[in-house]
N, C-alpha and C positions, 0 to 999 in steps of 0.2 A: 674811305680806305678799306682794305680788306681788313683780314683779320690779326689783329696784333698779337705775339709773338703766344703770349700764352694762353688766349683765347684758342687761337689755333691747337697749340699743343691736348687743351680740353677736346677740342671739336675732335681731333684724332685717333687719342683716346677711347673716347666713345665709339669712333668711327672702326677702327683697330677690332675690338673688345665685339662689337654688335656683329660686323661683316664677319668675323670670323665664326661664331657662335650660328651665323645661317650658309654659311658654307657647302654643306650637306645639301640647302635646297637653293638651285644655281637660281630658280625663277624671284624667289623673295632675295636672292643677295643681291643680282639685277635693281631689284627695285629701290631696295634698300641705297643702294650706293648712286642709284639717280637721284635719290628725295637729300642725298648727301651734299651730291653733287650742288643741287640746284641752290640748295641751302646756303651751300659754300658761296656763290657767284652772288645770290641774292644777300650775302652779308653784307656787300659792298655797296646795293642800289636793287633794292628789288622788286623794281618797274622793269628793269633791263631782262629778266627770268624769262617776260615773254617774248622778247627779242629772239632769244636761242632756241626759246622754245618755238616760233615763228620758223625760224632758221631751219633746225630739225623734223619740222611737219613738209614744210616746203624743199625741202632736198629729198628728202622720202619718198615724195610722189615724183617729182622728176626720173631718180632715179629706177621706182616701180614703172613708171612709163617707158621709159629709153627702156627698160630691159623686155618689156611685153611684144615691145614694137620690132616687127621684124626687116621694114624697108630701112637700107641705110642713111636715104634723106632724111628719114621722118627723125631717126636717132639723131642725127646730127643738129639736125631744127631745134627741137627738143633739146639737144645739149646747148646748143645757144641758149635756149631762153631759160635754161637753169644758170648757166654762166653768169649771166645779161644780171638774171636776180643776184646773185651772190657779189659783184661788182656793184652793183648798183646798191644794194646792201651797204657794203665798205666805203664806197666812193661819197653815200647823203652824210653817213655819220664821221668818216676819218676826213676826207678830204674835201667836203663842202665850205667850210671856213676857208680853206689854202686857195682857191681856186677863185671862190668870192672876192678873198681880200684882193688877190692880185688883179681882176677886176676893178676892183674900185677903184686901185691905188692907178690905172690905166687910164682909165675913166677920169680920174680929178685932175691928171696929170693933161689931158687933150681940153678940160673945162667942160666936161659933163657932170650933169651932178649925179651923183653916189646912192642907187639903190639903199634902202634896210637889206641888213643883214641878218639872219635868224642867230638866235644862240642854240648850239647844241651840244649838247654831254658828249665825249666821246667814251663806248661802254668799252670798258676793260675787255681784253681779249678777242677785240673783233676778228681780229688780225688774223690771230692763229685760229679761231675756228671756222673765219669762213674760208682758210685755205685748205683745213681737213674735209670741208662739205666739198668743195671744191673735189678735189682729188676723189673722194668715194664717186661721185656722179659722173667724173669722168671715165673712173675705170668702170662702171657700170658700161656705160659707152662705149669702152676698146672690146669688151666681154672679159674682160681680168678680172670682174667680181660678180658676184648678185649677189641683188637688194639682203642685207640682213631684216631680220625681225624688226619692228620701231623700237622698240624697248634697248635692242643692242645699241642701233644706229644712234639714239638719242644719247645711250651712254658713253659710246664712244664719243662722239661730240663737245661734253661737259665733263667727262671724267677729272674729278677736280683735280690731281695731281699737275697736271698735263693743261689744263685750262687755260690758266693768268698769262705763261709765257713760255708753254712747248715742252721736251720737244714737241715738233710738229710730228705727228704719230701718223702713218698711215692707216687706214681702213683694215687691207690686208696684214698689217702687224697684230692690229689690236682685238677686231674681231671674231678671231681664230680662238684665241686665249680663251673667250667667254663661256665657248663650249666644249672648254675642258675641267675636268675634276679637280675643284680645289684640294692640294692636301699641305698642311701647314706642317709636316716633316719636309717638306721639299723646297722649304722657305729658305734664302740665304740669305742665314739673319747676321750672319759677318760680314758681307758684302754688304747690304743692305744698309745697316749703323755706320761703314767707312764713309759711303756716298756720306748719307747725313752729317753723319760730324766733317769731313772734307767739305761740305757745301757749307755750312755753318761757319765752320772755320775762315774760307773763303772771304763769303762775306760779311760776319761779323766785324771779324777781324780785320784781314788785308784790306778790303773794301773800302770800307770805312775809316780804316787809318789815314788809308790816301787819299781819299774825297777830301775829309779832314785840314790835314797838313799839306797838302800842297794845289792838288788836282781846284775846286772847289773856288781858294784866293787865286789864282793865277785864270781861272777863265772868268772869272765874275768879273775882274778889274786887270787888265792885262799888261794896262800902261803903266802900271806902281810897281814892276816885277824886273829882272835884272835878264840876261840871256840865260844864265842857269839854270834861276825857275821857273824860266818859260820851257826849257828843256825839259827841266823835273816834273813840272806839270802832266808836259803831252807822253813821256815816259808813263808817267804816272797813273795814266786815266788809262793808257794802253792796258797794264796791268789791273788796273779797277776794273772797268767794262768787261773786261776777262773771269774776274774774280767773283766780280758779283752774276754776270751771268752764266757759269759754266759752276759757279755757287747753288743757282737757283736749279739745274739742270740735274747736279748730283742730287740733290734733297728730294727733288719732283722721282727720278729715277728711285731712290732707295725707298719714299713711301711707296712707289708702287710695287716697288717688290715685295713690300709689307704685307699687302692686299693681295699679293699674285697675281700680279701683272708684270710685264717685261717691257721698256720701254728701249727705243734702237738710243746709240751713244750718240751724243751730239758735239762731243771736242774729242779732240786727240792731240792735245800737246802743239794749236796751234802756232805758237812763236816758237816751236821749230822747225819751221818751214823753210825750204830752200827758194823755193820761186811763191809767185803770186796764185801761181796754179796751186803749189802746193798747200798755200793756205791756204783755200777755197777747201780744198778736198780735208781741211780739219777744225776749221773754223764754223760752229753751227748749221753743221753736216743732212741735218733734216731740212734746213730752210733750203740749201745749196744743193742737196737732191732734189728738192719739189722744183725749184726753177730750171733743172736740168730737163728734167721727164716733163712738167707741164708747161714750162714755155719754151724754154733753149730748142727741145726736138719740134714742138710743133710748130716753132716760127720756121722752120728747114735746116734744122743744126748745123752741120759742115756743107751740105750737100748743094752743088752750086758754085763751088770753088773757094777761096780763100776770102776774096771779098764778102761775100754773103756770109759767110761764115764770122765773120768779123761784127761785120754789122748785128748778126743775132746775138755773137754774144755781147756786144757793148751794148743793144735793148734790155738783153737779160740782165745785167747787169746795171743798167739807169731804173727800171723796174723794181728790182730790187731793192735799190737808192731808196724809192717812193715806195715801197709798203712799208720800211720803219719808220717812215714818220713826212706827215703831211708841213713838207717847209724846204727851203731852195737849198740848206745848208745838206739834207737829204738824198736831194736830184744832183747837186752836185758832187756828194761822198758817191753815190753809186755810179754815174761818168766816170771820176775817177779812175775807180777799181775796172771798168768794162774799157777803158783807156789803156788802162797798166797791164792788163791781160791780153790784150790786142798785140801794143808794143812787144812787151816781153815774145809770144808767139813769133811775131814777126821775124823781131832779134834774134832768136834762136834758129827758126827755118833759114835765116839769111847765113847764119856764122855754118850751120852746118854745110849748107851748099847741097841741100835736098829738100824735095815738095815734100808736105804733110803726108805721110804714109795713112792710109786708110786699111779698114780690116771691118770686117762684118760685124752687128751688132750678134753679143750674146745674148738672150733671151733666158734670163733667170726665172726660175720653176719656183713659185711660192707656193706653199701650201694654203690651198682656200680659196684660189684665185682658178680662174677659167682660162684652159691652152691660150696663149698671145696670138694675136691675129699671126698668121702666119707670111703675110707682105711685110710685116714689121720685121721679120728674122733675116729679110734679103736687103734692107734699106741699108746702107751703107753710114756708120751713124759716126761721128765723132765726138765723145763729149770732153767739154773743157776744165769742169771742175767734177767731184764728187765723189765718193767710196771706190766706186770701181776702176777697173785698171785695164779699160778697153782704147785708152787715149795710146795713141804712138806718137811718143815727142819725135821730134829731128834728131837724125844722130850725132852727137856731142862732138865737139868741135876739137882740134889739137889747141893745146893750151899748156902756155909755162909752168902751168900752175898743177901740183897735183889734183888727184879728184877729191882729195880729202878737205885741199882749201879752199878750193871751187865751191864745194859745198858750205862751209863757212864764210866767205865771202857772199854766197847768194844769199845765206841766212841774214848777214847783217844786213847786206842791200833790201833784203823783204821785208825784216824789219821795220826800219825806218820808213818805206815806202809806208808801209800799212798805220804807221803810227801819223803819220804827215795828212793819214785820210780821215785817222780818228780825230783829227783836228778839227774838221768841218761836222762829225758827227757829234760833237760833244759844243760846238759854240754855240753861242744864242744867236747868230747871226753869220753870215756871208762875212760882211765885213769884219767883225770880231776874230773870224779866224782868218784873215788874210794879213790884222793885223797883226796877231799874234806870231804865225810863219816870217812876217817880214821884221819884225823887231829880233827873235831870235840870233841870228845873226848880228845885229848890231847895238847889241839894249846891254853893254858890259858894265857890270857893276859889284855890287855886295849881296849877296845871294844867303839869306837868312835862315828860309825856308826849306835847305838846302841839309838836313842835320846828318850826321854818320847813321843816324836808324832809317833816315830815309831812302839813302844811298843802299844803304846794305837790305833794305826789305824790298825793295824793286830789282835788285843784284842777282838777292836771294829766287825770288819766283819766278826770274827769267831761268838762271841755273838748277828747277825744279822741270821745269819742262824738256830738260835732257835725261833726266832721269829714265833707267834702260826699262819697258815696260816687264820685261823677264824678272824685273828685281819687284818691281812692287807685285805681280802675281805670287811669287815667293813670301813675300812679306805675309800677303792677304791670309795663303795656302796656311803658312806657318801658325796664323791669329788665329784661324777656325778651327785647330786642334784643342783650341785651350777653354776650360769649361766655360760652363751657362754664365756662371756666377762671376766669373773674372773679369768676363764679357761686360755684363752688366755694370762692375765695381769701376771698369776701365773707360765707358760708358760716360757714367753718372759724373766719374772727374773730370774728363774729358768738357762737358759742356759746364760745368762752374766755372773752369780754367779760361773758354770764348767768353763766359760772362763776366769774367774779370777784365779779360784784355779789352775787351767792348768798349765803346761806347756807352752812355744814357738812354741816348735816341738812337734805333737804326731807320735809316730814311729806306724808303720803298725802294724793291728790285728797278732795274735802270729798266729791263725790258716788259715792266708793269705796264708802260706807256707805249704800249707798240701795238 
């Protein structure tokens, strides 16, 4: 396991106190916070150290070659067999069991007999960092970057905050920072302490209440549970899997602001989304822009017609499915979603009674980053989820209903779509949650599990996520006037108060395993 809660809090400490102290000399804080970094990953299995550091040698040199090379094939070749490595990477250690098994289980089922199987580790974090390696070597490729120093690239890579489970940080966010002037007046250290105690809070608390009490008894054993809390359940896990990871997000976020660093946001209040689109565009915002830019465009986004377009994005989205996690409950949560995003499209272009409007891709100007190819500015692009707001829905249909309930009604219809999905992400099996959807509806009984704190704490955290974001910038604005010391006092109570309402044990972040 990583590092437990207060081993951590030491290693930070330290971490905090040293970085800050070589500040002054950018080359030794580099170094410093790689030996940290590595430290940190190696806490957990420190045979894996040379995995990333594998990873980081060999994405280096792809990328220094794609950039050297001035023929477009050779780049492209070249991008291949850096791809090819980085897949092949994820696919021996994430998905070599899933692929096996189901093999065998083929195999024994026709009366063949059943190869050996190897056992192997799956290393913490593959996930997220071969999709950062990923993305640096491909924008070496478009010319959107050149190769950083190894020293950066490698930091970037492992930077511990950002390591176990994202966000997924691009190249151009993060290696820009490096070669700028640490100054620790320009630290927000009251932004900085909300994320943390809000991520804490999160999932100490909420997390773990409802793993607890309801989420936890209702998917381990499904048949012993009544239609209530089987409802309270997938209610429940919708709000856990939220709490704990958008928990671990704010914490990753405010240490790095500790250290000065800027990480992009990776939630925005996603159960208040009106359509499936819109949850996409706020639900784990970095994973959902990397599949936008690295697969959605380069499979032919829109372009093609409506069919194709369909089709790329229900790949991007079974894709998806399959990089959180090597198992059918996976490939089919992510069909799902690339299904419900199709329909939804569809329904919409049909009610309005107009084709998909198309508009030119913008081409945003990052700092750091080398002019975009310039054919890219004339491709006609449409994306279907993510931050920007280059999509043109269909124009909105006449409707009984004002636009204010429209929008209420979509929310709740998103809802429950989105939570019917967490069903399959959260069972141990296919069949476990087909049973669990289809007992729902008819499994009536005495619902135990079911208590006024439960009701009111999953009540509560959905009715958080309307909260007007103008009010909490207020809030925050009004905290940082008030001194060092209050900070601190406010601070220190603040996490006695998660240790009280805690738990004993907190079990590992959900997206540790991804």
């Amino acid at each position: 396991m990583l590092f437990p809660t207060f081993t951590f809090a030491v290693f930070f400490a330290v971490v905090l106190t040293v970085g800050w102290a070589l500040h002054r000399n950018r080359a030794a804080w580099k170094l410093f916070m790689l030996a940290a970094s590595y430290f940190f990953y190696g806490f957990w299995d420190w045979r894996f150290i040379g995995l990333i550091v594998l990873s980081t040698v060999v994405n280096q040199g792809f990328a220094t070659v794609i950039d050297r090379s001035e023929r477009d094939r050779a780049r492209s070749a070249l991008l291949v067999a850096g791809v090819s490595f980085n897949l092949g990477l994820l696919g021996f250690f994430k998905y070599y069991g899933f692929f096996a098994e189901s093999m065998r289980a083929t195999m024994g089922r026709v009366g063949l007999p059943a190869p050996p199987m190897l056992q192997i580790v799956l290393p913490i974090a593959i996930s997220f960092f071969t999709f950062q390696a990923l993305s640096y070597i491909i924008d070496v490729k478009r010319r959107e970057l050149t190769p950083a120093p190894l020293i950066d690239f490698a930091l970037y890579l492992c930077f511990f905050p950002h390591l176990v489970a994202g966000p997924i940080v691009r190249a151009s966010e993060f290696l820009p920072q490096l070669q700028v002037r640490l100054d620790p007046r320009r630290i927000d250290l009251t932004g900085a302490a909300t994320l943390i105690g809000a991520g804490l809070f999160k999932k100490v608390v909420i997390s773990s209440y409802l793993a607890n009490a309801v989420v936890d008894p209702v998917f381990n054993n499904p048949g012993r549970h009544s239609s209530l809390e089987l409802l309270a359940g997938v209610y429940g896990y919708a709000i856990q899997i939220y709490a704990d990871f958008s928990g671990y997000t704010d914490i990753a976020i405010g240490i790095a602001l500790l250290v000065g660093i800027r990480f992009p946001q990776n939630f925005n209040r996603p159960y208040s989304a009106a359509s499936i689109q819109d949850f996409w565009r706020r639900w784990h915002m970095t994973l959902s822009n990397w599949l936008r830019d690295y697969l959605y465009i380069p499979l032919g986004g829109s372009r093609g017609g409506r069919n194709r377009r369909d089709r790329n994005l229900f790949l991007t989205m079974l894709l998806g499915g399959l990089w959180h996690g090597a198992a059918w409950t996976f490939v089919i949560w992510g069909a799902y979603q690339g299904a419900g995003l199709v329909v939804e499209r569809r329904l919409a272009e049909k009610a309005s009674g107009v084709q998909v409007a198309r508009r030119r891709r913008r081409i945003a100007v990052v700092p750091g980053r080398r002019p975009a190819d310039p054919d890219a500015a004339a491709a006609e692009v449409e994306y279907p989820y993510g931050l920007l707001d280059e999509l043109d829905a269909p124009a909105p249909a006449r409707s009984r209903f004002t636009e204010r309930q429209q929008r209420w009604i979509g929310r709740f219809i998103t809802f429950n779509f989105i939570c019917v999905g967490w069903v399959f992400f959260r069972a141990d099996s296919v069949g476990d949650a087909l049973h669990i959807l289809w007992r729902i509806p008819f499994a009536w009984g005495a619902a135990p599990l079911v208590t006024p704190l439960l009701a009111a704490t999953i009540a509560a955290c959905l009715a958080v996520q309307f909260i007007p974001r103008a009010l909490t910038r207020n809030v925050l604005a009004g905290l940082s006037q008030l001194p060092a010391w209050v900070h601190g006092v406010a601070f220190g109570a603040f996490l006695v108060l998660v240790d009280l309402l805690g738990p004993t044990g907190i079990a590992p972040f959900i997206y540790f395993r991804f």
